[in-house]
N, C-alpha and C positions, 0 to 999 in steps of 0.2 A: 706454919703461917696460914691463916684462914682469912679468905676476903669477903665480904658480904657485897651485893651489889641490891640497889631495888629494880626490877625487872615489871615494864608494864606491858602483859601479855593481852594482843587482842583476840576478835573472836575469829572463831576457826573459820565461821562462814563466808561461802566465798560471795564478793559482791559483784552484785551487775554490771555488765560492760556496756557501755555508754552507747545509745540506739546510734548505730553510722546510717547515713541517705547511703538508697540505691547508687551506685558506680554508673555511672551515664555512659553507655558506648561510644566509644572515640569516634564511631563516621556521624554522628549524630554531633557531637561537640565540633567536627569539623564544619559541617554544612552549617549549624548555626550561624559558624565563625565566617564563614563564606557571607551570609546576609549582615553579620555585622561589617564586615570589609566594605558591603556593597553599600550600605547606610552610613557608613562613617566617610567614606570618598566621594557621596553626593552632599554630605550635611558641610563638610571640611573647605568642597569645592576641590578637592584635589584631583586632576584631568586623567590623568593615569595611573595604572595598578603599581609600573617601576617608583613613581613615587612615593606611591604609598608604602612598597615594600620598603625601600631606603628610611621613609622618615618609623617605620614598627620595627625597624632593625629583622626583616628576614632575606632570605635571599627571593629574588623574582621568580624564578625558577619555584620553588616553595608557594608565593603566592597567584602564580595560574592553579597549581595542582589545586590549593583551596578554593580558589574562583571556579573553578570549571566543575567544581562538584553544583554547580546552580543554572547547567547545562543539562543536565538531570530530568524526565518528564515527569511534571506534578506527582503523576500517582506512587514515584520511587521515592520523591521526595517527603510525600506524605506517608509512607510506610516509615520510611525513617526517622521521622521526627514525632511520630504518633504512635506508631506501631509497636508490639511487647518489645522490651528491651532484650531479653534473655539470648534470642538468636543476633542480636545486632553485639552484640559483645566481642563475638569471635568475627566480625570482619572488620577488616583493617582500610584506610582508604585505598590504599594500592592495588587491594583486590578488586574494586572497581572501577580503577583508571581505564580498560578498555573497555567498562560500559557505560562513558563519560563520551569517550571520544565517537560512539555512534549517533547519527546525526537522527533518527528516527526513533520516537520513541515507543515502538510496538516492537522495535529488537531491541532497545535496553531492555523494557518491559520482561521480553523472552530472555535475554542474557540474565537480570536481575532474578527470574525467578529460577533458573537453572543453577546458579550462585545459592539460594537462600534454599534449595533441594538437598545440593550439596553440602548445607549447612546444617540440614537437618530439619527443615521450618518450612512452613505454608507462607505465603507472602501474598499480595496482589488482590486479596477477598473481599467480601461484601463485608470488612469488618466497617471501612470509612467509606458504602457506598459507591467507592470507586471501581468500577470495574470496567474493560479495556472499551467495551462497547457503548459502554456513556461520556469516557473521558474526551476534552477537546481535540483533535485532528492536530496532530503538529503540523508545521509550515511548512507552507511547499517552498521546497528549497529553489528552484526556476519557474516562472509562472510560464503557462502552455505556451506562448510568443519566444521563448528565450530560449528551447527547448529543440535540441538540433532534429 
């Protein structure tokens, strides 16, 4: 018994895989996400972050961690959102939770660049101008009167 089939052979070459965008590093898509939370609870009118978290469906808990990345001094912020993606890829937000929680931002600054050492990267440069000795004075946390 002999079967015939018609067979449409195509070409061997192989074709191009479809150009992807760069992968955006996750503390960068977070801190955005921080200014959109901050934007959408003034534009909304909604008085606090617990109801915003309830009406985005996450836990509160979840939404300090992304709020508090906007506790950050400018010049971290602006590495992150401006600065080469490449090293910002390998840090995760967690790994900056305790340079969030420092109220001073000339020891984030020192903790941020001792993070992006360890990561392999220069950070903090004359790339955005920004540098520690021009940036604004963060707030004095008790003014001289208040001050035991």
């Amino acid at each position: 018994m002999r079967h015939e089939f018609d067979v449409e052979l195509r070409s061997a070459v192989a074709r191009p895989k479809p150009a992807t965008k760069p992968r955006l590093p996750p503390i960068r898509r977070t801190l955005v996400l921080a200014y959109q939370i901050a934007d959408s609870m003034k534009g909304n009118g909604i008085s606090s972050l617990k109801a915003f978290c309830r009406r985005a469906g996450i836990t509160s808990a979840r939404g300090s961690q992304i709020m508090a990345l906007l506790n950050l001094s400018p010049a971290i912020q602006a590495e992150i959102l401006l600065g080469d993606r490449r090293p910002l890829l390998k840090i995760a937000e967690r790994q900056i939770r305790h340079i969030v929680q420092e109220a001073l931002w000339t020891r984030q600054e020192e903790l941020w660049r001792a993070l992006m050492m360890r990561q392999g990267s220069r950070c903090l440069g004359a790339r955005f101008g920004v540098l520690p000795s021009t940036m604004p004075k963060p707030p004095q946390l008790l003014s001289a009167s208040m001050r035991c």
